[in-house]
N, CA and C atoms of all chains as a GROMACS GRO file, in nm:
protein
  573
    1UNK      N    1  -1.880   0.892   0.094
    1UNK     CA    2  -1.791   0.840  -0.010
    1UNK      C    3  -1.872   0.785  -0.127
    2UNK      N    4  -1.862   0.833  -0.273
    2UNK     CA    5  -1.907   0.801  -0.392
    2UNK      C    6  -1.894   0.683  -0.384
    3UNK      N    7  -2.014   0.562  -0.418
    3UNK     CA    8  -1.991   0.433  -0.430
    3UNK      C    9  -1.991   0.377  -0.562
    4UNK      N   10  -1.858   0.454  -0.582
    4UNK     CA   11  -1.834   0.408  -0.768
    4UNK      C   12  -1.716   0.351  -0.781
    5UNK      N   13  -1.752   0.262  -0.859
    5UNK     CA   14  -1.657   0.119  -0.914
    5UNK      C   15  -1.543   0.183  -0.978
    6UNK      N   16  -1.575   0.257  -1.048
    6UNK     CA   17  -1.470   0.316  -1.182
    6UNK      C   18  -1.360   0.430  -1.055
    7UNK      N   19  -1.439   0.505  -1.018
    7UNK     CA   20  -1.323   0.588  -0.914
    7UNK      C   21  -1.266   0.527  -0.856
    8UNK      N   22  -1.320   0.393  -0.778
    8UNK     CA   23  -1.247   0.333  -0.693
    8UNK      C   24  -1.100   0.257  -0.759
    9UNK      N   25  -1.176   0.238  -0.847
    9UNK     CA   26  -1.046   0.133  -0.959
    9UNK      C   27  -0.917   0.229  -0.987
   10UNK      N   28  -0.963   0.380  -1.035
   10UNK     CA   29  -0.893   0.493  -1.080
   10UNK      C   30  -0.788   0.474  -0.951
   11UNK      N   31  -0.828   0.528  -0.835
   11UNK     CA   32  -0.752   0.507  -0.733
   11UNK      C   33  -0.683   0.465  -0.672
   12UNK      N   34  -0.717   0.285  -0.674
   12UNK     CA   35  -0.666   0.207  -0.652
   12UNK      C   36  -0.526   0.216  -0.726
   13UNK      N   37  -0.554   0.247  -0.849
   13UNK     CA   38  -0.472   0.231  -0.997
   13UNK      C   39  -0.361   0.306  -0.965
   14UNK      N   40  -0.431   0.439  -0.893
   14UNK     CA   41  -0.281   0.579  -0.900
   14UNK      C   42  -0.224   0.554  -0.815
   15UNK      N   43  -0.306   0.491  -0.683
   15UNK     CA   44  -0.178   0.511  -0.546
   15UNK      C   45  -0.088   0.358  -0.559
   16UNK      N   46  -0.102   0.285  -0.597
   16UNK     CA   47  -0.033   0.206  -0.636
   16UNK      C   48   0.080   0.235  -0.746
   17UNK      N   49   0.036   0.316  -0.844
   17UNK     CA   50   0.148   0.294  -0.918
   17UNK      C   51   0.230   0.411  -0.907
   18UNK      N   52   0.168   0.493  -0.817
   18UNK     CA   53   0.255   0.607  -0.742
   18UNK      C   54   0.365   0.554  -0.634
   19UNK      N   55   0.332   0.454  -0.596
   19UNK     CA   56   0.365   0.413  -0.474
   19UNK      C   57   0.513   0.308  -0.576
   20UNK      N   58   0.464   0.248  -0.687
   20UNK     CA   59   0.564   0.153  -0.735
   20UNK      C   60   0.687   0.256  -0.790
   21UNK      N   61   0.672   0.343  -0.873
   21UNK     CA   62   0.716   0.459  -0.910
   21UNK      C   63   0.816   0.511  -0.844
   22UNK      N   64   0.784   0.513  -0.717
   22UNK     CA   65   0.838   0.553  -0.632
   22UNK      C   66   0.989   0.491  -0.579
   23UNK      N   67   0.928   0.352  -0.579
   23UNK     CA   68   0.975   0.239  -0.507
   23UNK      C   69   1.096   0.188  -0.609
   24UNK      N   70   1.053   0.210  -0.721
   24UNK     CA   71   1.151   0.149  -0.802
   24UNK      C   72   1.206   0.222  -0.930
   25UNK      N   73   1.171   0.343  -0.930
   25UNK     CA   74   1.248   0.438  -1.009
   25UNK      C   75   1.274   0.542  -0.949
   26UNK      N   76   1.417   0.613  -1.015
   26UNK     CA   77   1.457   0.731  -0.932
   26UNK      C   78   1.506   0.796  -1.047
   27UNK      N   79   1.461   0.929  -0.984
   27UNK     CA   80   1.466   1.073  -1.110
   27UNK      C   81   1.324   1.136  -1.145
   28UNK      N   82   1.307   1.267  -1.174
   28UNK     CA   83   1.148   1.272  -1.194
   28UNK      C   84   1.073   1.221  -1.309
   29UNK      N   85   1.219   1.212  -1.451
   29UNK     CA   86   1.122   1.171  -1.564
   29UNK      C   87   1.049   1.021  -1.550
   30UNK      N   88   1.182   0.951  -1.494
   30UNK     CA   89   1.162   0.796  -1.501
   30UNK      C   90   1.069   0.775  -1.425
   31UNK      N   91   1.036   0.846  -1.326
   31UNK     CA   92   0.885   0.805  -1.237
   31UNK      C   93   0.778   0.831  -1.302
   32UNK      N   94   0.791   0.920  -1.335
   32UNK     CA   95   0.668   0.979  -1.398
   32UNK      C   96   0.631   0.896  -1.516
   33UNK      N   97   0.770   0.912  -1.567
   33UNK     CA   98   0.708   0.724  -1.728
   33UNK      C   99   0.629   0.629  -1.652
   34UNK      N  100   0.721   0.573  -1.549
   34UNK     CA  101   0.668   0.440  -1.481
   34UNK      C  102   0.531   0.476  -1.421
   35UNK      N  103   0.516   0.588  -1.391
   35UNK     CA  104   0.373   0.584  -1.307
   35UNK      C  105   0.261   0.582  -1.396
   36UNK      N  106   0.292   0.657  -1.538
   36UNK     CA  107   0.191   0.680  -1.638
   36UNK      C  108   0.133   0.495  -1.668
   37UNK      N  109   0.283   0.456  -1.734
   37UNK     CA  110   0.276   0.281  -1.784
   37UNK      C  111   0.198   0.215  -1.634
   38UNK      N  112   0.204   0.231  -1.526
   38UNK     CA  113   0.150   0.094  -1.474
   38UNK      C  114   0.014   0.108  -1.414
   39UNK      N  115  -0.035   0.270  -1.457
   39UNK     CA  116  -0.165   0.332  -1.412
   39UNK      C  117  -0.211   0.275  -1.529
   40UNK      N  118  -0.202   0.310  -1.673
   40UNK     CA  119  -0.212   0.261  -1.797
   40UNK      C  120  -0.265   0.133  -1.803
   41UNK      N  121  -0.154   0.018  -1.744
   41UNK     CA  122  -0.162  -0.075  -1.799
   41UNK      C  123  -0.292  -0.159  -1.685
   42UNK      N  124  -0.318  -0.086  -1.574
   42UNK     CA  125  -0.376  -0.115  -1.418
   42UNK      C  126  -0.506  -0.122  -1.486
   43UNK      N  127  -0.542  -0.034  -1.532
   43UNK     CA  128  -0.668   0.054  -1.609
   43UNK      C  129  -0.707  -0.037  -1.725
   44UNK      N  130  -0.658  -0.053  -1.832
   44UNK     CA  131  -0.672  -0.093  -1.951
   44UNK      C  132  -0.685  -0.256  -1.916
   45UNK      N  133  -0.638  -0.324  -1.818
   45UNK     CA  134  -0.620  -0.453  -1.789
   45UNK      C  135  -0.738  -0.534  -1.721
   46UNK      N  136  -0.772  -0.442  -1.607
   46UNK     CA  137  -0.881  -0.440  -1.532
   46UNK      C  138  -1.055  -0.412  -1.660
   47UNK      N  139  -1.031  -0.319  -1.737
   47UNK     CA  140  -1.134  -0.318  -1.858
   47UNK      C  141  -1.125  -0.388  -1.951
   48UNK      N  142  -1.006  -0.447  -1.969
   48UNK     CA  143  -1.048  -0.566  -2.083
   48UNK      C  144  -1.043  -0.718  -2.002
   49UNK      N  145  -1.018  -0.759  -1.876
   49UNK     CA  146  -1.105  -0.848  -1.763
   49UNK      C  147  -1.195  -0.830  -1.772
   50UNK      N  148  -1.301  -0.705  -1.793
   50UNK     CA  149  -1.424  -0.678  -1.738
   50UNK      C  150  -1.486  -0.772  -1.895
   51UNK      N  151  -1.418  -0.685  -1.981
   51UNK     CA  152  -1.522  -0.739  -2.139
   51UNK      C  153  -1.517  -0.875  -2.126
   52UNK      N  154  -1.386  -0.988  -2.093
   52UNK     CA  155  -1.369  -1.116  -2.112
   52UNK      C  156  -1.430  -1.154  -2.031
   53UNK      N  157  -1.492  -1.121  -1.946
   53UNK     CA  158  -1.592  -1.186  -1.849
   53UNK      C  159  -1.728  -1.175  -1.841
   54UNK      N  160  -1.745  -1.056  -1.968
   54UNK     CA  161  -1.860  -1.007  -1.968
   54UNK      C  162  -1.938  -1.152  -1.989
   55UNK      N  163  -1.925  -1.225  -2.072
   55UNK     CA  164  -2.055  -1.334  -2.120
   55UNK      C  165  -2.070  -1.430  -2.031
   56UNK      N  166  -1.956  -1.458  -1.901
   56UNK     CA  167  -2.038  -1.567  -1.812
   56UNK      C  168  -2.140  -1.488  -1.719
   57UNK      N  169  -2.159  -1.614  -1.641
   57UNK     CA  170  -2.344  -1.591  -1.591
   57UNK      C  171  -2.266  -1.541  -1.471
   58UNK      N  172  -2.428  -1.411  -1.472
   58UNK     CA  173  -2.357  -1.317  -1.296
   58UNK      C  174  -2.386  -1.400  -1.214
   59UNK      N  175  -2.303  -1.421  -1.082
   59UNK     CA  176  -2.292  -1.467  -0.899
   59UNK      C  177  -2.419  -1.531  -0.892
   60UNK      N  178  -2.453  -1.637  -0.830
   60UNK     CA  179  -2.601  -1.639  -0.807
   60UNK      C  180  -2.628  -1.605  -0.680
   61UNK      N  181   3.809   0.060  -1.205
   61UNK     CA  182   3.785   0.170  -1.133
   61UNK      C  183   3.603   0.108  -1.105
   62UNK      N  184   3.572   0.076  -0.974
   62UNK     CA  185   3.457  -0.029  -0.959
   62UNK      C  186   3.375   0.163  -0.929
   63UNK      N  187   3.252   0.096  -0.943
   63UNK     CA  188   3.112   0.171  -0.972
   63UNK      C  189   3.117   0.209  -0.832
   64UNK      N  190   3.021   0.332  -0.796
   64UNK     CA  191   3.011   0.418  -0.687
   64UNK      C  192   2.910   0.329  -0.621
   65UNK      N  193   2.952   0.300  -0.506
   65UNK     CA  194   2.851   0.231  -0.444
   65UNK      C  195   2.792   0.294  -0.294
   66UNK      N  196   2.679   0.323  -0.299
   66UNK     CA  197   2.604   0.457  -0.191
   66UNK      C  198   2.659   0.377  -0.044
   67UNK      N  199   2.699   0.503   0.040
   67UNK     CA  200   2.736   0.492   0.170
   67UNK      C  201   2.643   0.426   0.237
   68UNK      N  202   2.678   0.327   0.323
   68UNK     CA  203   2.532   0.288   0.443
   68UNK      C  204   2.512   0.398   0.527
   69UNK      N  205   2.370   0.419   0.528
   69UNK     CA  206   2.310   0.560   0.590
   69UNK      C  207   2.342   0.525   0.779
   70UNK      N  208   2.376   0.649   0.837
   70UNK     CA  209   2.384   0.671   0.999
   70UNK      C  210   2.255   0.619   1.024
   71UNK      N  211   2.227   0.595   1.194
   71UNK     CA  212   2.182   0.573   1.273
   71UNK      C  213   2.167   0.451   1.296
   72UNK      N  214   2.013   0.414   1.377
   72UNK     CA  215   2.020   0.262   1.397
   72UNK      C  216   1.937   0.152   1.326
   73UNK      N  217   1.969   0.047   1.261
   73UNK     CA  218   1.908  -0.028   1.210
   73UNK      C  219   1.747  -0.028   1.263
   74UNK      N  220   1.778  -0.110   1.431
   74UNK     CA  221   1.672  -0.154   1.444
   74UNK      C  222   1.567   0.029   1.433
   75UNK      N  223   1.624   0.092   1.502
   75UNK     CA  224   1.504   0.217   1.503
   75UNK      C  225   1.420   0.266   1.393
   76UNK      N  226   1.516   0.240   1.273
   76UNK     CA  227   1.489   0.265   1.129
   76UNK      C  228   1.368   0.188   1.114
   77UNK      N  229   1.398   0.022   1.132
   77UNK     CA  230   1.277  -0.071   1.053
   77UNK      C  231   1.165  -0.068   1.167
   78UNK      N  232   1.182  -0.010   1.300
   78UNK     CA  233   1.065   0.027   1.394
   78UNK      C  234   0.978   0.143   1.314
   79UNK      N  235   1.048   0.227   1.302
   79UNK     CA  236   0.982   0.339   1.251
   79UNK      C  237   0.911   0.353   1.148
   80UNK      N  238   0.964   0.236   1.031
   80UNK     CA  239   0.904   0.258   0.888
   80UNK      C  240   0.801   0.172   0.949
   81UNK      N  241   0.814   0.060   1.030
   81UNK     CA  242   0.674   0.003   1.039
   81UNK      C  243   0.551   0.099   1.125
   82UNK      N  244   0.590   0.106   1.180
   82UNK     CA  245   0.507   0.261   1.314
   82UNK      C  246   0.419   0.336   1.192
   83UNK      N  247   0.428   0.390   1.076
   83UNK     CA  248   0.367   0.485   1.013
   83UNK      C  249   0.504   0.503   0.902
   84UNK      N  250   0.404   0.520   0.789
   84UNK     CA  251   0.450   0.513   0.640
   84UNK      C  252   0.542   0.597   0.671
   85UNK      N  253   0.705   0.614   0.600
   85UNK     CA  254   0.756   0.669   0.544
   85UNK      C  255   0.866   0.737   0.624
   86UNK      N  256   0.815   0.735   0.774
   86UNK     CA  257   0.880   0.764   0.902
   86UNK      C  258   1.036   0.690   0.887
   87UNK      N  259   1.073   0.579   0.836
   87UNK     CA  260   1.178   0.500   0.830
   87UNK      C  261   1.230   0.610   0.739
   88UNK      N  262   1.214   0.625   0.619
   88UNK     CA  263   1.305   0.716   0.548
   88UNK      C  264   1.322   0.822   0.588
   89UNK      N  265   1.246   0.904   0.660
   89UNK     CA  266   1.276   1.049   0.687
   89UNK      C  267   1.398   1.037   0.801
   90UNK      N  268   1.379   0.966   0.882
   90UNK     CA  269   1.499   0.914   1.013
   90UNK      C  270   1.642   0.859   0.925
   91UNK      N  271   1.576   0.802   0.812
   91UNK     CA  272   1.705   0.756   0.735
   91UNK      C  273   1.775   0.908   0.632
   92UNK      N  274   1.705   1.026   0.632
   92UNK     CA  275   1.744   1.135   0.587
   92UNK      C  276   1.669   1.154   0.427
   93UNK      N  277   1.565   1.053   0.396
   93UNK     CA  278   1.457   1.068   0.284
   93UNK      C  279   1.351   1.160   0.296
   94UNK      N  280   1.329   1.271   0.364
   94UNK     CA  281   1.239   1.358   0.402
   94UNK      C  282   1.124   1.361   0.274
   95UNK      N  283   1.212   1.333   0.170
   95UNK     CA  284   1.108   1.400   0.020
   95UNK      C  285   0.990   1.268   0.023
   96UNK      N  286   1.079   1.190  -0.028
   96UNK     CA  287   1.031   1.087  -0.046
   96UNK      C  288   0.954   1.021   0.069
   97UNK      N  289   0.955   1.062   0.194
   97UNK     CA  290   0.890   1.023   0.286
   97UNK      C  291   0.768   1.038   0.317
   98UNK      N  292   0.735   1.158   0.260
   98UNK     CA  293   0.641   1.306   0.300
   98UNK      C  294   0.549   1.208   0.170
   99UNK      N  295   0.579   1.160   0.069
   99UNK     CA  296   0.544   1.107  -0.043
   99UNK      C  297   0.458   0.958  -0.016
  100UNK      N  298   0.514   0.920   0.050
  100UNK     CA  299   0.499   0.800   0.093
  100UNK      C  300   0.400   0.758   0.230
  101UNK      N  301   0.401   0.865   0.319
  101UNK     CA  302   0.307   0.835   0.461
  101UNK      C  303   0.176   0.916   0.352
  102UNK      N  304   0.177   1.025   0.236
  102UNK     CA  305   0.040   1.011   0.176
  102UNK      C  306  -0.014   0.927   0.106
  103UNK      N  307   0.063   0.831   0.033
  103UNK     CA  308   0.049   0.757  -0.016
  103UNK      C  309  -0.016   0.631   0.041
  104UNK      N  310   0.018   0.563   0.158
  104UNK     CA  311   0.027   0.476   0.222
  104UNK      C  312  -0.099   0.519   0.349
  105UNK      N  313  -0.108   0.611   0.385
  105UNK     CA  314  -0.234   0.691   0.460
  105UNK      C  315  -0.346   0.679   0.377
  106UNK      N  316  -0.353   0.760   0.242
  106UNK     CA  317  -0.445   0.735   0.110
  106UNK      C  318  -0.500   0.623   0.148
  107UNK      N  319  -0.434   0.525   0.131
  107UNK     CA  320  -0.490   0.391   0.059
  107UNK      C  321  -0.566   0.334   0.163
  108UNK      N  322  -0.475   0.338   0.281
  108UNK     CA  323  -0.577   0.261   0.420
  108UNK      C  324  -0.665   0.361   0.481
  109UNK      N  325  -0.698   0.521   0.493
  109UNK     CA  326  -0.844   0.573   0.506
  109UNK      C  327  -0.950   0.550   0.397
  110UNK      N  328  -0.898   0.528   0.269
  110UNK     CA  329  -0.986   0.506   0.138
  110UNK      C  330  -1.030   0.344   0.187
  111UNK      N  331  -0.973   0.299   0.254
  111UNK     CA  332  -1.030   0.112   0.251
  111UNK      C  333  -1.168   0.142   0.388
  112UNK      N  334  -1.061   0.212   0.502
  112UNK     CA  335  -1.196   0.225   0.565
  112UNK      C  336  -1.332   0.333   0.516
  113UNK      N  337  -1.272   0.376   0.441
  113UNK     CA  338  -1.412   0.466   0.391
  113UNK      C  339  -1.523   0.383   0.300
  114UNK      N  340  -1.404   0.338   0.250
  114UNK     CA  341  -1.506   0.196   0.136
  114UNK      C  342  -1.547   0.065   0.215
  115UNK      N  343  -1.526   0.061   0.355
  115UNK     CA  344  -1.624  -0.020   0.443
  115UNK      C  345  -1.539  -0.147   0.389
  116UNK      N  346  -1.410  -0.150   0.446
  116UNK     CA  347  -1.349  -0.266   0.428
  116UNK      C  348  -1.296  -0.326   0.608
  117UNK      N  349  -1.254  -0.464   0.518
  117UNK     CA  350  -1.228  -0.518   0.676
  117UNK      C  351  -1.115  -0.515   0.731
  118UNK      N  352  -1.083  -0.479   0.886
  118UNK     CA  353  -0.944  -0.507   0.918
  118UNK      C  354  -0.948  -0.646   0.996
  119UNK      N  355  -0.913  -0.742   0.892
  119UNK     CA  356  -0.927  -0.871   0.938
  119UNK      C  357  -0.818  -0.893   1.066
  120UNK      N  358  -0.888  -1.013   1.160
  120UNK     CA  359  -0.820  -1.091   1.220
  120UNK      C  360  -0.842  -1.264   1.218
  121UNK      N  361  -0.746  -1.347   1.315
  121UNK     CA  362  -0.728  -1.442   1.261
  121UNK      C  363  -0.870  -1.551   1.324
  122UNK      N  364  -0.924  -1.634   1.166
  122UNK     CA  365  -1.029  -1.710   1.221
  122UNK      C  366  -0.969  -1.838   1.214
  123UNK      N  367  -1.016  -1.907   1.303
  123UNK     CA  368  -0.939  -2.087   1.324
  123UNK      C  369  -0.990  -2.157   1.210
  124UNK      N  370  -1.140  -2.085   1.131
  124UNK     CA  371  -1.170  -2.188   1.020
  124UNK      C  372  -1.150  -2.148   0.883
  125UNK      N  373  -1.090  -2.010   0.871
  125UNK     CA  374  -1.024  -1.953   0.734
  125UNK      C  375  -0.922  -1.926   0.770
  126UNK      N  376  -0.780  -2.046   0.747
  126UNK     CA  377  -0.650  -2.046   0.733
  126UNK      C  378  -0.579  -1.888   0.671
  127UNK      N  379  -0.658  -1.836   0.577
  127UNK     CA  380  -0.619  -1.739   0.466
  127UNK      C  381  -0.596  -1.625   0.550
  128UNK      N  382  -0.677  -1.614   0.692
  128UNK     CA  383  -0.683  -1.476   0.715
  128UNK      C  384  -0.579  -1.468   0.806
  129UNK      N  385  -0.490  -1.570   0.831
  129UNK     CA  386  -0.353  -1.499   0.892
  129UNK      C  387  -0.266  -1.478   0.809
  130UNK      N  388  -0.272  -1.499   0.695
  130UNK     CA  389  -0.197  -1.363   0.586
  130UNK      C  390  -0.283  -1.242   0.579
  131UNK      N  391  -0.377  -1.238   0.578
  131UNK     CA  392  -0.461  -1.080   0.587
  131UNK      C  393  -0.432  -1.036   0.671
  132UNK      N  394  -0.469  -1.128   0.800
  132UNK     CA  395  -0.425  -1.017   0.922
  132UNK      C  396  -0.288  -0.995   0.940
  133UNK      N  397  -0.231  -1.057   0.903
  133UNK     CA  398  -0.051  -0.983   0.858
  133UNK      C  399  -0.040  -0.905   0.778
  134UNK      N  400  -0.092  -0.859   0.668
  134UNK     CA  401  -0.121  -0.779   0.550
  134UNK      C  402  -0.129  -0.650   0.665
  135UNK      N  403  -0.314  -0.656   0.726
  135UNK     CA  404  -0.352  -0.542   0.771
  135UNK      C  405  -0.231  -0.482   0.935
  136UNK      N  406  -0.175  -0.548   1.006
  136UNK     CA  407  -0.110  -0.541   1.100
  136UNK      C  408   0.070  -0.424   1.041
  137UNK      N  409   0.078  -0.492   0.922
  137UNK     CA  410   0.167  -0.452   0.839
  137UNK      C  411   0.145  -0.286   0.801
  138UNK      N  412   0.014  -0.214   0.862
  138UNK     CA  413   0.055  -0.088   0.853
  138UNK      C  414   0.061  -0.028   0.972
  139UNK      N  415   0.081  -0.119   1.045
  139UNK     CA  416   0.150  -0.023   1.188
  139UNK      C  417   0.026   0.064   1.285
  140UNK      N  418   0.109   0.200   1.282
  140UNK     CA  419  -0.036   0.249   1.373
  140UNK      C  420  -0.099   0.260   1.354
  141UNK      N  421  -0.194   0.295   1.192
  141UNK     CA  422  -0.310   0.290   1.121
  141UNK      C  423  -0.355   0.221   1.176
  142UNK      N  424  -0.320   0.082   1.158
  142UNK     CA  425  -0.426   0.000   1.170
  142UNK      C  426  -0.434  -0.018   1.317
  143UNK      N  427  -0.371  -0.017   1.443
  143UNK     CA  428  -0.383  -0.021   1.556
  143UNK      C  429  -0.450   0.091   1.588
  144UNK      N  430  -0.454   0.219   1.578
  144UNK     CA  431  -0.531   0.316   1.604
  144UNK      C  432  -0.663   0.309   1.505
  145UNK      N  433  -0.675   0.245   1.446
  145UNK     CA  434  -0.820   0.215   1.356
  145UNK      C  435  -0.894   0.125   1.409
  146UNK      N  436  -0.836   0.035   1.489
  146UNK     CA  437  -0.923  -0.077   1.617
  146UNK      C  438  -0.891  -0.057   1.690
  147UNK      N  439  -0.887   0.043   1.775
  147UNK     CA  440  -0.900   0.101   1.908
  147UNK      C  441  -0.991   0.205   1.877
  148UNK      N  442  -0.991   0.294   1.770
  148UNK     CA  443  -1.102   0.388   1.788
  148UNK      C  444  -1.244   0.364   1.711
  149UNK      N  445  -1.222   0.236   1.656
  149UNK     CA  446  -1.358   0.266   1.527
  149UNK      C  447  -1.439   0.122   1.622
  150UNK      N  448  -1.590   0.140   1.665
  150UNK     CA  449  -1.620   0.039   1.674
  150UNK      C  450  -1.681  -0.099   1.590
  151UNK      N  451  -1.690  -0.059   1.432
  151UNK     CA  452  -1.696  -0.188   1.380
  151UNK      C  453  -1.576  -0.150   1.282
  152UNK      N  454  -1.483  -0.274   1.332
  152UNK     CA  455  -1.368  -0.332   1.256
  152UNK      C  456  -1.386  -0.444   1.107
  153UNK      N  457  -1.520  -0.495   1.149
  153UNK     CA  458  -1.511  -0.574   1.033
  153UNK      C  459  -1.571  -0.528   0.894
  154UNK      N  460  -1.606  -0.389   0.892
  154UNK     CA  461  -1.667  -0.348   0.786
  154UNK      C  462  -1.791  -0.421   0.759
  155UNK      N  463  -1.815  -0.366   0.560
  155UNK     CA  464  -2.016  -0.338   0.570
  155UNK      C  465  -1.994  -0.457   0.445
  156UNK      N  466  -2.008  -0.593   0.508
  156UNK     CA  467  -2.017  -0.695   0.394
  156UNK      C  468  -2.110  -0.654   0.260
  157UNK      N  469  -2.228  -0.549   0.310
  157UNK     CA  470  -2.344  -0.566   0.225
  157UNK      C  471  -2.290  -0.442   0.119
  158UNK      N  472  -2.188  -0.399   0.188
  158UNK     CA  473  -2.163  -0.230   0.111
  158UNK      C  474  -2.100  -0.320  -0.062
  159UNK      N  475  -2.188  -0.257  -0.135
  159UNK     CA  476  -2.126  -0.256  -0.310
  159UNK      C  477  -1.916  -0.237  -0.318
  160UNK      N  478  -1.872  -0.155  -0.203
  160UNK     CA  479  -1.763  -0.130  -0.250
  160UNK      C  480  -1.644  -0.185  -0.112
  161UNK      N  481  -1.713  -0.322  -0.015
  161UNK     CA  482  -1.682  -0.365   0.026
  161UNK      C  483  -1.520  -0.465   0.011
  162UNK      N  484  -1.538  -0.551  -0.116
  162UNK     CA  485  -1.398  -0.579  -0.157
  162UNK      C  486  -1.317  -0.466  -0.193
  163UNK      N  487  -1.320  -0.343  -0.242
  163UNK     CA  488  -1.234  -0.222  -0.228
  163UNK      C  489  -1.212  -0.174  -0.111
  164UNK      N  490  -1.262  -0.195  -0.061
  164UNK     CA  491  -1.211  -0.132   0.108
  164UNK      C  492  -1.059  -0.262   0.140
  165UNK      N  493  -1.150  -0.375   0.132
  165UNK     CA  494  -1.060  -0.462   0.123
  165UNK      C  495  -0.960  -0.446   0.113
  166UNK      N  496  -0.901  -0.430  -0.026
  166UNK     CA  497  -0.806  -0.432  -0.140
  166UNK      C  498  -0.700  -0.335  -0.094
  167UNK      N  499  -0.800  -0.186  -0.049
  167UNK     CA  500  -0.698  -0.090  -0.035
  167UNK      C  501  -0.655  -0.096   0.112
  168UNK      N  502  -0.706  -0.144   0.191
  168UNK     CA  503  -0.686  -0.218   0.352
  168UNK      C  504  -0.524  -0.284   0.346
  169UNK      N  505  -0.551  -0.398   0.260
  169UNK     CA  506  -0.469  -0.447   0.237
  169UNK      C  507  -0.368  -0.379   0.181
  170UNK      N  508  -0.363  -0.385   0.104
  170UNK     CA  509  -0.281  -0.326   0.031
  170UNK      C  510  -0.163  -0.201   0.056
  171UNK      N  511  -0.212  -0.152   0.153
  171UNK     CA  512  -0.198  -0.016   0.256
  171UNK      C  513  -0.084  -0.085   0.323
  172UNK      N  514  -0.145  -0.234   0.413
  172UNK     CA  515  -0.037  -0.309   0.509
  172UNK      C  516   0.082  -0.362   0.399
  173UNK      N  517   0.059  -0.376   0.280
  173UNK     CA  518   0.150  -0.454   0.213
  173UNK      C  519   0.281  -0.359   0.134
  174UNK      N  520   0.201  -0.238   0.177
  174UNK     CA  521   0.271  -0.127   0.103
  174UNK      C  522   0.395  -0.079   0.168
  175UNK      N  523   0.295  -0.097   0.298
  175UNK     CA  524   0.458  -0.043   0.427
  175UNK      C  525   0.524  -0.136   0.450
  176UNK      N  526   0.483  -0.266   0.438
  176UNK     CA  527   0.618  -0.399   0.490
  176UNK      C  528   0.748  -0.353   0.364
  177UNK      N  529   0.630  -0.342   0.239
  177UNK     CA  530   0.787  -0.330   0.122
  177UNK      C  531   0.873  -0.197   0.181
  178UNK      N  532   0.814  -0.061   0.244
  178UNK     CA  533   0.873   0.044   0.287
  178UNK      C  534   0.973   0.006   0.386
  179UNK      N  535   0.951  -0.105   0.438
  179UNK     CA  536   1.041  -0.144   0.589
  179UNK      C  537   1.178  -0.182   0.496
  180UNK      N  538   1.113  -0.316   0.410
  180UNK     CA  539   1.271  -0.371   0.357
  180UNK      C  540   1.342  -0.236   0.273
  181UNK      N  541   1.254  -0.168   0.168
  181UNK     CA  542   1.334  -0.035   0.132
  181UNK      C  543   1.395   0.036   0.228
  182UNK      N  544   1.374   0.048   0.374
  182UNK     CA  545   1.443   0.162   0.466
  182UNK      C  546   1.568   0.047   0.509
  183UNK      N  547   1.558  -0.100   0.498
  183UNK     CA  548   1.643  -0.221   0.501
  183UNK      C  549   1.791  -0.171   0.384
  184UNK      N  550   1.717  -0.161   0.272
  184UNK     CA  551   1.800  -0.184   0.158
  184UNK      C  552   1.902  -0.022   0.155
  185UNK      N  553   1.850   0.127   0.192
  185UNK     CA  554   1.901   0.195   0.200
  185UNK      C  555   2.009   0.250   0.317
  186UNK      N  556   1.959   0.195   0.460
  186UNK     CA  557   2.046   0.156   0.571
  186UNK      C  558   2.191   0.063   0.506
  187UNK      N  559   2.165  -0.022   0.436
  187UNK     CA  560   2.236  -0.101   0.445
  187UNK      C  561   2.343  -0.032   0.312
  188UNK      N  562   2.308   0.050   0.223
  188UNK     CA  563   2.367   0.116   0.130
  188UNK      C  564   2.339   0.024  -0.014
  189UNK      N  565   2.269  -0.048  -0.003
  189UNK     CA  566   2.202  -0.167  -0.105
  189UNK      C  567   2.087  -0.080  -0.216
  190UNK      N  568   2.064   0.026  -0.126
  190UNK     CA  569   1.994   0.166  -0.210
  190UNK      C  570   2.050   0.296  -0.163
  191UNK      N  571   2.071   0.395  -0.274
  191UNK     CA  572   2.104   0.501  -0.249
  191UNK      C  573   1.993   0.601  -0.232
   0.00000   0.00000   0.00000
C-alpha cells in the first residue's frame, strides 16, 4: 500500500462522501451534486488546514 | 389531500437491524434495497480493509484511556469485519511507527461509524420514516 498522505486523504474524501450521498440524497443527479460538494469541500478544507498550520513549529 | 407517506417495509425489525449490523448493507438488501446495498457493503468494506492496510488500530478498551470505549464502539460497530479481522490477523493493534498510521485509524473508524448510521437508516426505512 502507497504510503501517501494525499491518496489517503483523496479516499478518505470519496468514500465518505459517497457514503453521505448516499445516505442523504436520493435520485442520481442529487447524489452525484452532493458527492461532488462534500468531496470538494473534504479536499479544499483539509488543504487550506494544512496552509493555516503551516507556520507553527512541527511535533517535537 | 396529506403527502404520500412510504409504506413500512415487510419482515422483521429485529432481523433487519441484526443484519445491517452483521456486514454493511445486508439490512437493506433484506429490507428489499438490493441497489443501494451492493453500494454500501463496498463502501463500508473500502474503508475498513483501507484502515487495515494503512496499519490502523482495532482498538479495545484500556482502564487508563477513558476515550477508547468510544473507539472500541466505533470499531465493534462494523460487525463481522471487525470480528473476523481479530480472529484472523495476529497484530490487532497496528504499526504505531507506520507514517499512515492515524489513517488506518480514521478509516477503521470510520468504517464502524458508517454501519451504526446504516443500522438506524435500515431503522428509519422499516419503519416507513424513509422510503
Amino acid at each position: 500500500m502507497p504510503q501517501d498522505h494525499f491518496l489517503a486523504m483523496v479516499l478518505y474524501a470519496a468514500l465518505t462522501a459517497g457514503f453521505f450521498a448516499l445516505l442523504w440524497r436520493s435520485g442520481r443527479r442529487e447524489r452525484w451534486r452532493y458527492f461532488l460538494f462534500v468531496l470538494i469541500t473534504m479536499l479544499a478544507g483539509a488543504i487550506a488546514a494544512g496552509w493555516v498550520m503551516y507556520p507553527l513549529p512541527p511535533h517535537p | 389531500m396529506s403527502a404520500a407517506v412510504p409504506a413500512p417495509a415487510r419482515g422483521n425489525l429485529f432481523v433487519a437491524l441484526l443484519l445491517a449490523w452483521l456486514f454493511p448493507g445486508l439490512g437493506h438488501a433484506y429490507l428489499g434495497k438490493r441497489g443501494t446495498a451492493l453500494l454500501y457493503a463496498g463502501i463500508v468494506s473500502a474503508a475498513f480493509f483501507l484502515g487495515l492496510a494503512y496499519h490502523g488500530k482495532l482498538y479495545v478498551r484500556e482502564a487508563d484511556h477513558p476515550l477508547t470505549i468510544l473507539a472500541t464502539f466505533a470499531c465493534y460497530g462494523a460487525g463481522l469485519l471487525n470480528i473476523g479481522a481479530r480472529l484472523l490477523m495476529e497484530n490487532t493493534a497496528g504499526n504505531l511507527l507506520s507514517p499512515t498510521f492515524e489513517y488506518g485509524c480514521a478509516f477503521l473508524l470510520t468504517a464502524g461509524m458508517m454501519n451504526l448510521l446504516l443500522m438506524l437508516d435500515a431503522y428509519d426505512i422499516y419503519t416507513g420514516a424513509k422510503g
